[in-house]
C-alpha positions in Angstrom: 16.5 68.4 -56.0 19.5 67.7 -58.4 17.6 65.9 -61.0 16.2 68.5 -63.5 12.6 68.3 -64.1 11.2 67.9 -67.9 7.5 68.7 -68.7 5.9 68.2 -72.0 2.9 70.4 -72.6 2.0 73.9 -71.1 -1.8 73.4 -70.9 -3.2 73.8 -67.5 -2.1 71.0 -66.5 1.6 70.9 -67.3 1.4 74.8 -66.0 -0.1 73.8 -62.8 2.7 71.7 -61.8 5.3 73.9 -62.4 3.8 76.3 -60.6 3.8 74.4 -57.9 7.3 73.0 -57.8 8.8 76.6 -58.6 6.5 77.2 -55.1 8.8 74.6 -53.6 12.1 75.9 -55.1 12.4 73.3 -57.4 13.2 74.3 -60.8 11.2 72.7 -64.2 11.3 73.0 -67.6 8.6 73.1 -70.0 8.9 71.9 -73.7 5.6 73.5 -76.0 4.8 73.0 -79.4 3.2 76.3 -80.1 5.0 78.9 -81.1 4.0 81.0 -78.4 1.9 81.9 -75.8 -0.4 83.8 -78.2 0.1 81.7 -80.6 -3.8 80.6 -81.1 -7.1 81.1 -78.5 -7.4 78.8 -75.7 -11.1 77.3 -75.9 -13.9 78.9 -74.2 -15.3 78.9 -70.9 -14.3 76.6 -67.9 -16.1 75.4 -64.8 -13.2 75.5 -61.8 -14.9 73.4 -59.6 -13.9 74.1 -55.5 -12.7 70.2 -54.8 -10.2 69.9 -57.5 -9.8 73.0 -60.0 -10.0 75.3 -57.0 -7.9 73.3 -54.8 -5.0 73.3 -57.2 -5.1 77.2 -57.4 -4.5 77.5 -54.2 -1.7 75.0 -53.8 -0.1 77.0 -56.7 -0.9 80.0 -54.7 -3.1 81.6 -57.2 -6.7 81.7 -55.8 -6.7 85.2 -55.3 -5.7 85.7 -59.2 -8.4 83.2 -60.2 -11.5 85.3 -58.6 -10.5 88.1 -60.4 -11.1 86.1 -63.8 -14.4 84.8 -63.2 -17.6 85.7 -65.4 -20.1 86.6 -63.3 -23.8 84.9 -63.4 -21.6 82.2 -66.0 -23.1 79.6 -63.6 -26.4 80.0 -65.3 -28.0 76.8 -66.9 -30.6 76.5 -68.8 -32.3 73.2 -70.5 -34.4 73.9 -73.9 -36.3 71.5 -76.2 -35.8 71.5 -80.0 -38.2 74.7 -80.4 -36.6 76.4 -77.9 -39.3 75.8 -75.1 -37.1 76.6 -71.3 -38.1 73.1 -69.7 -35.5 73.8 -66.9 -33.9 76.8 -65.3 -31.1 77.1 -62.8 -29.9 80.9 -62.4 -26.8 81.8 -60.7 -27.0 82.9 -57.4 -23.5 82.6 -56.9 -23.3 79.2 -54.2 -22.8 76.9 -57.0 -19.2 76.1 -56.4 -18.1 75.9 -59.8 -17.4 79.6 -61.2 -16.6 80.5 -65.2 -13.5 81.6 -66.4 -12.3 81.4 -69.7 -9.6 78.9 -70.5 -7.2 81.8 -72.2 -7.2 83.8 -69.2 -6.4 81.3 -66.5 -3.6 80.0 -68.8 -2.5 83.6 -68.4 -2.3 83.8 -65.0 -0.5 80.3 -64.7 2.4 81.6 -67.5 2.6 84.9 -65.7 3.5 83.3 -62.4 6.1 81.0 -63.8 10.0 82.6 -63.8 11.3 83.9 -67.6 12.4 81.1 -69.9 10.2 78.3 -67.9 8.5 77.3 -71.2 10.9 76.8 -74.2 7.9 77.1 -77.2 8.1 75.7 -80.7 9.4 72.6 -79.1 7.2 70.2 -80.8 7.5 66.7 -79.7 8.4 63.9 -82.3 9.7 61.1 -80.1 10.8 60.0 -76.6 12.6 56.8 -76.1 14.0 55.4 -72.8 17.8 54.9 -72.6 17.7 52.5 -69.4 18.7 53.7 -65.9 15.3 56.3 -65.7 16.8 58.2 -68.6 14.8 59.6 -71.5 15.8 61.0 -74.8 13.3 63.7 -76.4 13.7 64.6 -80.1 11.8 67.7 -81.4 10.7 68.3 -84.4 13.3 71.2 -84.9 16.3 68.8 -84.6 16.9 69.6 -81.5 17.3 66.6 -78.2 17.1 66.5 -74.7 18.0 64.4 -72.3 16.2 63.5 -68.5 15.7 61.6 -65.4 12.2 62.9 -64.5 9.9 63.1 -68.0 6.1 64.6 -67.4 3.3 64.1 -70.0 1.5 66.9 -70.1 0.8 66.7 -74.0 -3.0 66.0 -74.3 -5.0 63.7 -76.0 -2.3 62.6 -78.4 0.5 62.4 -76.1 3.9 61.2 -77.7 5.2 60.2 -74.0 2.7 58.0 -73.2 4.1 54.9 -75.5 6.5 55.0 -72.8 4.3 53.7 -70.5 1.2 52.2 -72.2 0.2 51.4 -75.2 -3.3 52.8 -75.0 -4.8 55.1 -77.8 -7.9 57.2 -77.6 -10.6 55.6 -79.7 -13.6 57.9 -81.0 -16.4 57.5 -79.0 -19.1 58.1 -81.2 -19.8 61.8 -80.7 -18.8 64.6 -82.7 -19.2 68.5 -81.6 -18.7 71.0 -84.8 -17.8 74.1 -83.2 -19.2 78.0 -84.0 -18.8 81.2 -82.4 -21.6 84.2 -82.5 -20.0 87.6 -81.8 -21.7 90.9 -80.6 -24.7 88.5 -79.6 -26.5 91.0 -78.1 -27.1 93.6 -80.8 -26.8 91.2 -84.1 -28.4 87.9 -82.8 -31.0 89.3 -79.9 -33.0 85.8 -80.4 -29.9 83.8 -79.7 -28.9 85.6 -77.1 -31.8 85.0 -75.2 -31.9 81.8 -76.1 -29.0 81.2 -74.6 -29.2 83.2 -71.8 -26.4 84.5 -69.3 -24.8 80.7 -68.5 -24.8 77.4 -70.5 -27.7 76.1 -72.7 -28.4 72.7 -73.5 -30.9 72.2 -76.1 -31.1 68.3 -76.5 -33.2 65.5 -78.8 -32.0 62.2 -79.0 -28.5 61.8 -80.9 -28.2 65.2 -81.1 -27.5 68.8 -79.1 -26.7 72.3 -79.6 -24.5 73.5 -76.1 -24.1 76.8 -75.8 -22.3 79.4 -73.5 -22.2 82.6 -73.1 -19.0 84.2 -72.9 -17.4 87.7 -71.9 -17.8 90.6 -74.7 -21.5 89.3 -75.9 -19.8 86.0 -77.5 -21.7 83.4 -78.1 -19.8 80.3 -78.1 -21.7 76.7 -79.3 -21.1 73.2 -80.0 -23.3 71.0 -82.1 -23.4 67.6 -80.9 -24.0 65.1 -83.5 -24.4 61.1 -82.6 -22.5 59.7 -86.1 -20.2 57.4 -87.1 -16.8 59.2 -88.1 -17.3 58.0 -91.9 -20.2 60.4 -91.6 -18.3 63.1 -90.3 -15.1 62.7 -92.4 -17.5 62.8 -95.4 -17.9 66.7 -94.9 -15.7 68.7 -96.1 -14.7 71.4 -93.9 -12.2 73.1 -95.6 -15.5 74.4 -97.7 -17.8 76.6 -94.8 -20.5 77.1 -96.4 -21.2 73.4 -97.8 -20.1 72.0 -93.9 -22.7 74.9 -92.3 -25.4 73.6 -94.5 -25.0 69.7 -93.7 -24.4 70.1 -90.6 -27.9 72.8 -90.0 -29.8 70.0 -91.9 -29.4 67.6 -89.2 -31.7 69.9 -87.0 -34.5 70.8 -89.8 -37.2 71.8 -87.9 -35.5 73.5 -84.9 -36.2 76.6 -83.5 -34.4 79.8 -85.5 -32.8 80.9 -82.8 -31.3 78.0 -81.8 -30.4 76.4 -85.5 -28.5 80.3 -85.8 -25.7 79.2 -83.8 -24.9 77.0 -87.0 -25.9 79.0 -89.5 -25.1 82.4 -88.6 -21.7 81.2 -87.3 -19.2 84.3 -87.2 -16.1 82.1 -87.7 -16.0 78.5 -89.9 -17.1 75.4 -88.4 -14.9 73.3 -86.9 -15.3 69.5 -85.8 -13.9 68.2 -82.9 -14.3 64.7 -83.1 -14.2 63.0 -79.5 -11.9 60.5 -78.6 -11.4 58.7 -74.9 -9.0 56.5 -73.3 -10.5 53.2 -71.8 -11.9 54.0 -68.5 -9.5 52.9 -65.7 -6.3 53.3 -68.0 -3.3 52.6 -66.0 0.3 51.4 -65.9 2.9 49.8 -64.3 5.4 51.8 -62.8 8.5 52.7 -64.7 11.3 54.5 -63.2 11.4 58.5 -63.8 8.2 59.4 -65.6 4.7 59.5 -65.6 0.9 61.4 -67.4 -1.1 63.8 -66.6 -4.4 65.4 -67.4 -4.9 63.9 -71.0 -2.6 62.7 -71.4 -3.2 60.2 -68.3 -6.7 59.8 -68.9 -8.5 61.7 -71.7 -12.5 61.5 -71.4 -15.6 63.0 -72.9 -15.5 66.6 -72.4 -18.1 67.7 -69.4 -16.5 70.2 -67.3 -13.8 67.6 -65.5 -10.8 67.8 -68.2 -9.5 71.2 -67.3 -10.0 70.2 -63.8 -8.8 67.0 -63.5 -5.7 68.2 -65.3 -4.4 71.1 -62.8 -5.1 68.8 -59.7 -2.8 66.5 -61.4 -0.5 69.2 -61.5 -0.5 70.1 -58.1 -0.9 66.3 -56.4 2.3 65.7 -58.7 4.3 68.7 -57.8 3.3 68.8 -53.9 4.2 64.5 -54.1 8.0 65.9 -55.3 8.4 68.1 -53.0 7.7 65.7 -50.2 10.2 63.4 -51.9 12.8 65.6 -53.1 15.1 62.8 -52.8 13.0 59.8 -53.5 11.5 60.9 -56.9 10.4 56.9 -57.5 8.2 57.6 -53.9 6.8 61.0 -54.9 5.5 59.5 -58.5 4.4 56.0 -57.3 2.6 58.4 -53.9 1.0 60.5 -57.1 -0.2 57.7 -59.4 -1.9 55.8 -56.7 -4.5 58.8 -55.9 -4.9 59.5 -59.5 -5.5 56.5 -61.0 -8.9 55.5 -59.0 -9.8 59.7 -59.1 -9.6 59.7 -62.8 -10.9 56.5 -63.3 -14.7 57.5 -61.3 -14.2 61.2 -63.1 -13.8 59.6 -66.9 -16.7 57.1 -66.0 -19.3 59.9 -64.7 -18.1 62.3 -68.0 -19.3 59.2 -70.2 -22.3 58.9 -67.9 -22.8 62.9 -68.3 -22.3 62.9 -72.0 -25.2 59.9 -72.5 -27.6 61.7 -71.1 -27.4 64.9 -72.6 -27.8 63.0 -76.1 -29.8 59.4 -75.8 -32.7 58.4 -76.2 -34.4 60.2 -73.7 -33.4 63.5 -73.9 -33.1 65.9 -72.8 -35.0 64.5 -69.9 -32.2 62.6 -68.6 -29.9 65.9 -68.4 -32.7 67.6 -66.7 -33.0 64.9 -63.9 -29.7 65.0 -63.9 -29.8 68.9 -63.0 -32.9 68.5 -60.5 -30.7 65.4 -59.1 -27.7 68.2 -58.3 -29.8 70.9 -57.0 -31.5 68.4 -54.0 -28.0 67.4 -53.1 -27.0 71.0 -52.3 -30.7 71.4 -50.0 
């Protein structure tokens, strides 16, 4: 292919797809706004689930690599009420399908297997405009422009190539998770710890959740779920720990110690991550030489598809190129038509997910949920 390949972004998604095409011979470039590839952690644990996670692995010929990152017995759930009573319990045994890994590690993997100078970092994107004929111009916020005739959106939620092509935002959804880590779990917070236990825990009441996972190295990773307007939210002030902890731990007065811990007893300062979505079904009409992916494309509640549905895209795009190496309108038209209706049934059951882990009957919808699961795998 003669017609250079520009990707914005080098999550998994943007990562994926390169890989993929370098697989195929064909070259890509990468523009990142960190500074580098260490620049900050990369979230906690992931999910790779085997029909889309898993499946883009191997395309980028990486599988291999990926079973030597994953957590073992991380496919433990567990469901608690508010005093910490275990109402459901699903071990891992191993069959689930859906391994841990963390996030940081399998970006590793993905950079390592990319050729030297693939990713150009500190390349933070302030603007992309199209200059008719399929051309794009990229400015960055070092001064610095590009030029292309095949532009990828791999930049997340807040994507500055999507206005190219929609004019769709992401709207909060009414869900905010405040985010805490617990470190050395297992010798200075032995109640959390086994309140947690070796996977995910999800204790629930309506409007309002503590998540929790265990991670590698006794870490205790948690978000607190919390059903509020974002006046409510934006009313704490987080730049001040110790106030935020203490709003935030009053919202679950009365809940077990070892659960209300993961707030209070946080080893690092809170941090919200208010949740924003794209309308479900968010599409647009073709337009010559670019396209979204991952978040970009289709940014829902967070329950375990994201990360996912983001290196599929990756590989559905870069395996559509290379069977259009000359036809690059074919390859992305061939792409979007599988991934708009995929990412439309994905963002709609991540919603659907997300409900029941926090209306008004929880956590008994969650557990049905779970019980729901384990019969379709007898």
């Amino acid at each position: 292919m003669t017609i250079p390949i520009t990707i914005v972004g080098a999550g998994l998604g943007g990562l994926t797809l390169a890989r993929v095409l370098h697989i195929h011979g064909i070259p890509a470039t990468i523009y990142e706004a960190e500074p580098s590839a260490d620049t900050r952690t990369q979230g906690g644990m992931l999910d790779i689930h085997e029909d889309d996670g898993q499946f883009a692995l191997k395309a980028a010929g990486l599988f291999d690599a990926f079973l030597g990152l994953i957590h073992e017995g991380g496919q433990a759930s567990r469901v608690l009420d508010q005093h910490g009573k275990v109402l459901l319990e699903e071990p891992d045994d191993g069959k689930g399908g859906r391994p841990e890994v963390l996030r940081g590690d399998l970006r590793r993997i993905l950079l390592d297997s990319l050729p030297a100078g693939t990713v150009l970092w500190g390349k933070r994107l302030t603007g992309a405009v199209a200059l008719g004929d399929g051309r794009y111009a990229l400015t960055f916020a070092d001064g610095s422009t590009v030029s292309t005739r095949l532009l990828v959106g791999a930049d997340g939620a807040w994507s500055k190539v999507r206005p190219l092509l929609s004019g769709a935002k992401p709207e909060y959804i009414g869900t905010t998770f405040i985010e805490t880590y617990l470190y050395n779990a297992d010798e200075r917070h032995q109640a959390v710890a086994e309140a947690v236990g070796g996977g995910a825990m999800f204790a629930l009441a309506p409007g309002k959740g503590i998540f929790a996972h265990r991670e590698p190295g006794s870490v205790l990773h948690a978000y607190i779920a919390l059903n509020r307007p974002a006046e409510w939210i934006a009313g704490i002030d987080f730049t001040d720990a110790t106030t935020a902890t203490a709003r935030i731990a009053a919202e679950f007065d009365g809940w077990a110690p070892a659960l209300t811990a993961l707030i209070t007893d946080g080893d690092t300062p809170p941090v919200p991550r208010v949740l924003h979505a794209l309308p479900n079904g968010h599409r647009w009409d073709r337009m010559p030489g670019v396209t979204l992916l991952g978040d970009a494309a289709h940014l829902a509640p967070p329950a375990g598809e994201g990360a996912n549905l983001a290196m599929l895209d990756g590989a559905e795009l870069g395996k559509a190129i290379a069977a259009h190496p000359d036809d690059v309108e074919a390859a992305l038209a061939a792409y979007e038509e599988a991934m708009f209706p995929r990412s439309e049934t994905a963002a709609a059951e991540s919603h659907r997910v997300l409900a029941l882990c926090l209306d008004d009957r929880a956590p008994l919808g969650l557990i049905d949920f779970f019980n729901d699961a384990l019969e379709g795998k007898r």
